[in-house]
N, C-alpha and C positions, 0 to 999 in steps of 0.2 A: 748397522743391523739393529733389528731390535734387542730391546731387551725382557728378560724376564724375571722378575722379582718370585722366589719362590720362601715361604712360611715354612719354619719345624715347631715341629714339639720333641724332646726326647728324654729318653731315661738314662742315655749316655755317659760316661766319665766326660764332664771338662777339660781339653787340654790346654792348661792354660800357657799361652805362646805361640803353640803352633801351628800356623796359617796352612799345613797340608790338608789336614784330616779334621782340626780345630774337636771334633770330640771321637775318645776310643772305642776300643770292643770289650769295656768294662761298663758296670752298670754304674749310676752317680753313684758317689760313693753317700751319700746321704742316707741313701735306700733306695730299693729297684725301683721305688713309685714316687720318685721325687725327679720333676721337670727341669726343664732348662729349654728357653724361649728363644727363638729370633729370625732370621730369614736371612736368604742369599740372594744376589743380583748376578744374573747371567746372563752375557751376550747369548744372542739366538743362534743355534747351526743346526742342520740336520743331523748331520753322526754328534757331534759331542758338543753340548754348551758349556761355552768356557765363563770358569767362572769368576769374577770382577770382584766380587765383594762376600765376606760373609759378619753378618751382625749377629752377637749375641747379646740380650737384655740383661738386664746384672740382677743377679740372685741376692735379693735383699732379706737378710735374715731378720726378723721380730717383726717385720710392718705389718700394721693391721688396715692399713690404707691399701686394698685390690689395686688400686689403681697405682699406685707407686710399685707395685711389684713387678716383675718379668713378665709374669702371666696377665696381669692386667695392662701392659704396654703390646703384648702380643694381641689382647685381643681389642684393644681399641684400634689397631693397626689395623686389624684384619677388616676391622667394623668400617674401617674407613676408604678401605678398597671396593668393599664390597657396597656400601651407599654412595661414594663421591666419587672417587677417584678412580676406578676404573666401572664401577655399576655392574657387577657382573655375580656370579654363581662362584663357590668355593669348593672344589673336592679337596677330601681328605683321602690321603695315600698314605697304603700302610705297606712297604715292602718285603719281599722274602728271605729266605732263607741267603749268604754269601754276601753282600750287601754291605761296603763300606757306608760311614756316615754319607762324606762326598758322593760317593757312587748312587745313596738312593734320593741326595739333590739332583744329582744331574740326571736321575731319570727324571725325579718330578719338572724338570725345569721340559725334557722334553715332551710330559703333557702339558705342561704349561703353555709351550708354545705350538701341539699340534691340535689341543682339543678344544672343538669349536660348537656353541650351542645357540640355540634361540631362545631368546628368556622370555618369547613372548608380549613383548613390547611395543611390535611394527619397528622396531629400530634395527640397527645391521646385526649379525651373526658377534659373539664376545668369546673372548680366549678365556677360559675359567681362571679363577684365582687356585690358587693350588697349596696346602700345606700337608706338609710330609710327617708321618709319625714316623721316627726311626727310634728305632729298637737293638740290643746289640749283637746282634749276627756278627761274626767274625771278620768277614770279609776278606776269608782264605780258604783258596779249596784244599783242607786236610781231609783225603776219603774217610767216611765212617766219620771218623772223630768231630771233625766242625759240621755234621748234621747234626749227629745225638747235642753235640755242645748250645747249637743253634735252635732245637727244638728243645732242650730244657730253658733256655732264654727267652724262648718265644713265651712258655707256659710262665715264667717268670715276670714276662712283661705285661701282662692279663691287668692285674691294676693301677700299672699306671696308665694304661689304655681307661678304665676305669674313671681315673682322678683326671683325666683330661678332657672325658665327656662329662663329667659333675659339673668341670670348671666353664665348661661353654653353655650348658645348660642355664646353671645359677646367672653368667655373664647374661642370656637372652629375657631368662625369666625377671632378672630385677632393670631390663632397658628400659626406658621409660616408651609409650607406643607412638608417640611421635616420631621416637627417631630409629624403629624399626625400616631397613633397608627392603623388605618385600622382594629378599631375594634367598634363593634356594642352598642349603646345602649337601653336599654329596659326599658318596665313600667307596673307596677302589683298593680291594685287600688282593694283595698278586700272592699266589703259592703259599708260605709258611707265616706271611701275610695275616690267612685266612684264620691259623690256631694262636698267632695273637691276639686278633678278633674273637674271636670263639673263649676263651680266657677271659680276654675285657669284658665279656657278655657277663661271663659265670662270676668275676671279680663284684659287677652292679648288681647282680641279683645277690650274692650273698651280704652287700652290705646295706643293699634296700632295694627289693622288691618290685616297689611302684616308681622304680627311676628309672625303668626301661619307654620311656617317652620317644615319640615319633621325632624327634632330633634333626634325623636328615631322610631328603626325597629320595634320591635315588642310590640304592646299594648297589655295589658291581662287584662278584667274587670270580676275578679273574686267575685260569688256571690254580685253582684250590688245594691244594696240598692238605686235604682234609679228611675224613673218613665220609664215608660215599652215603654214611644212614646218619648225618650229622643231623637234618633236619626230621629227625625222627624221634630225638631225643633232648628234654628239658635240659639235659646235661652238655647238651653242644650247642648246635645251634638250631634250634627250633624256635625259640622263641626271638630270635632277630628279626624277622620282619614287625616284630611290636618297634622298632626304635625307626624303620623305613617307610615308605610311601608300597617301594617295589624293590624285589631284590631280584637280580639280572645275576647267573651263575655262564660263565662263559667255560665251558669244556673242551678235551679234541683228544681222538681216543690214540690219536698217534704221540702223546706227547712224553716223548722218552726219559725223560726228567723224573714223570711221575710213577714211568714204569721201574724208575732203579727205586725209589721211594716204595713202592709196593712189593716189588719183591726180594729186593737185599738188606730193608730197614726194617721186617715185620712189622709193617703198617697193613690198614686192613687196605681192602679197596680203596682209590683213593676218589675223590667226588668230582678234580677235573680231568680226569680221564673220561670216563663216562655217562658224567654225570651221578642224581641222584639214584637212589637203589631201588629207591619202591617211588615209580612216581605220582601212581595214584592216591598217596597220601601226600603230597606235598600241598603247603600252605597254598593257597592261590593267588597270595602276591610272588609267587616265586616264578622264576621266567627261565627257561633253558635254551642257550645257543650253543649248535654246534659251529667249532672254528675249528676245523682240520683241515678245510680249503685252504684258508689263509696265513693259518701256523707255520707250514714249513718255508713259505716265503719268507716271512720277517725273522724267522728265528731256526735259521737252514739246520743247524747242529741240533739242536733240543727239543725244537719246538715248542716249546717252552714260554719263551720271552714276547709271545706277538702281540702280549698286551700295547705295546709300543713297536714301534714300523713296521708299522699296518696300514694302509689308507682305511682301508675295510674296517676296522676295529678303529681306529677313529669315527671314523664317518655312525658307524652304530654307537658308538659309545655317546657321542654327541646328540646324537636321535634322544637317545634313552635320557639323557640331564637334560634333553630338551622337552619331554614331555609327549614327544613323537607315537600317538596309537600303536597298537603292537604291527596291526595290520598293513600301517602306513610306512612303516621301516624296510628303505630298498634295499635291496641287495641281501635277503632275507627270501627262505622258501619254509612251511611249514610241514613234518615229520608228525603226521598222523600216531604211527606209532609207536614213536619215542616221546610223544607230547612235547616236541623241542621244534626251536626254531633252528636253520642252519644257515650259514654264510654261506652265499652261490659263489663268489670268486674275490678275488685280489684286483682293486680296482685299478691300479697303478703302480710305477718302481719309482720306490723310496731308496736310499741307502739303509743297507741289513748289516754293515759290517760293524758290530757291539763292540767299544772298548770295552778294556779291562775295569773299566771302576765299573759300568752298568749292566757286566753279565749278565745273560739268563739266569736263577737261580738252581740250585743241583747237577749242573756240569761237572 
């Protein structure tokens, strides 16, 4: 079977030894905004990619040499999947809430190997490159306590989301233009995801302003665990689409997950429920789909999790990194009065049966 090579970034504890978890539900002990670089190799399966290998780059303390650092082996790495070795698009995946380290590889390895784009080339369809920002969620359902625990974590990991987008940045701006790859990057925040993001935002703007740079093409905030008037506000996220091309908010108003989040957590509305609150003020790179057709197929308990086994949310997802007109995206009807787009149906049966490492989040 194939394989799939899947990229981290994380603000993790090091476990150093052990090959289960390899990092914990501690922050590095360095400080919450201090990285640790490498990638995993995973045979391909539909339910669960098993995982073969995991690499981590070695944390060199005093070098002033980028390039002999973890971060600068991470990202020459990356540079080199993305120009040679495989030529393809990169999304960055930030996972939710419950979320072991493992658990949010083995999701990425499953975008990895289901998400399929056109880079516009005339060349065949490309499985994107995939790097996963994990962050330290618990990766145990304690009711009440591993939310609040996990949503002070999230707010905690805001800059090293920050110091991760400085370090790719700085990486692109000092490339030299010849060996510019002319290929795209993406970003895909699932649930609590969404207020890491939203963090990392407020993290760049307080420590410089004009660093909010268009960075990557296509934003996707799937099922958001976010407040529903996010994009209303300097203080959340309103100013994100300054760092996207387009940002794509995928919602479903059945999704139970976000209904315990709303009403037992004193959170306000949350944004992937029903989207945004006022939609007549939203930015107009902002894009709304409804997925409540195809939620409770891939993620029968929560609905929740259909960011992944989904043919349907595949197939769109890949439209959208593909560059796909809004008008030209099948399997899509347009909602005059909700200004949203909606998924008309579930294209196909995938396997929906979630191990325990890639729950749904808020179960």
């Amino acid at each position: 079977m194939a394989k799939v090579r899947v990229f981290f970034a994380t603000n993790r504890n090091h476990l150093e030894g052990n090959k289960v978890q390899v990092f914990g539900k501690a922050f590095n002990p360095d400080g919450v905004a201090a990285l640790r670089f490498g990638y995993a190799d995973f045979q391909s399966d539909p339910v669960r990619p098993k995982v073969q290998e995991v690499h981590v780059y070695p944390d060199v303390k005093g070098e002033t040499d980028i390039a002999r650092t973890g971060g600068g082996m991470f990202m020459k790495a990356l540079h080199e999947a993305m120009a040679r070795t495989r030529k393809t698009d990169t999304l960055v995946f930030i996972h939710g809430f419950n979320v072991s380290f493992m658990g949010a590889l083995e999701a990425g390895a499953l975008l990895g190997q289901s998400l399929v784009i056109n880079d516009g080339d005339d060349g065949p369809d490309r499985q994107v490159n995939v790097v996963v920002f994990s962050w330290p969620s618990d990766g145990a359902a304690v009711p009440l306590m591993s939310y609040y625990s996990d949503r002070e974590d999230a707010r905690a990991s805001g800059p090293a989301v920050a110091r991760a987008f400085l370090k790719l940045r700085d990486f692109i701006k000092e490339m030299p233009e010849d060996e510019y790859c002319q290929r795209r990057i993406h970003l895909l925040a699932h649930s609590m995801g969404n207020y890491v993001l939203r963090n990392g935002v407020q993290a760049l703007i307080a420590k410089e302003r004009d660093s909010l740079v268009r960075l990557f093409d296509q934003i996707m905030l799937a099922a958001p665990d976010e407040d529903d008037d996010t994009f209303e506000h300097d203080t959340k996220l309103r100013l994100l689409p300054r760092i996207g091309r387009q940002v794509t908010v995928y919602y479903n108003p059945t999704d139970r997950a976000l209904l315990i989040s709303d009403k037992t957590k004193a959170n306000p509305d949350r944004l992937g429920s029903d989207g945004p609150r006022l939609v007549d003020l939203l930015p107009k790179k902002v894009v709304l789909v409804d997925c409540r057709r195809v939620a409770r197929g891939a993620d029968r308990w929560a609905h929740h999790g259909y960011y992944v086994r989904s043919e349907a949310m595949e197939m769109d997802m890949g439209a959208v990194m593909s560059d796909t007109p809004l008008d030209d995206i099948p399997n899509r009807e347009f909602l005059d009065r909700a200004r949203s787009w909606r998924l008309i149906e579930e294209l196909g049966e995938k396997p929906v049966e979630l191990p325990p490492a890639v729950e749904p989040d808020e179960t």
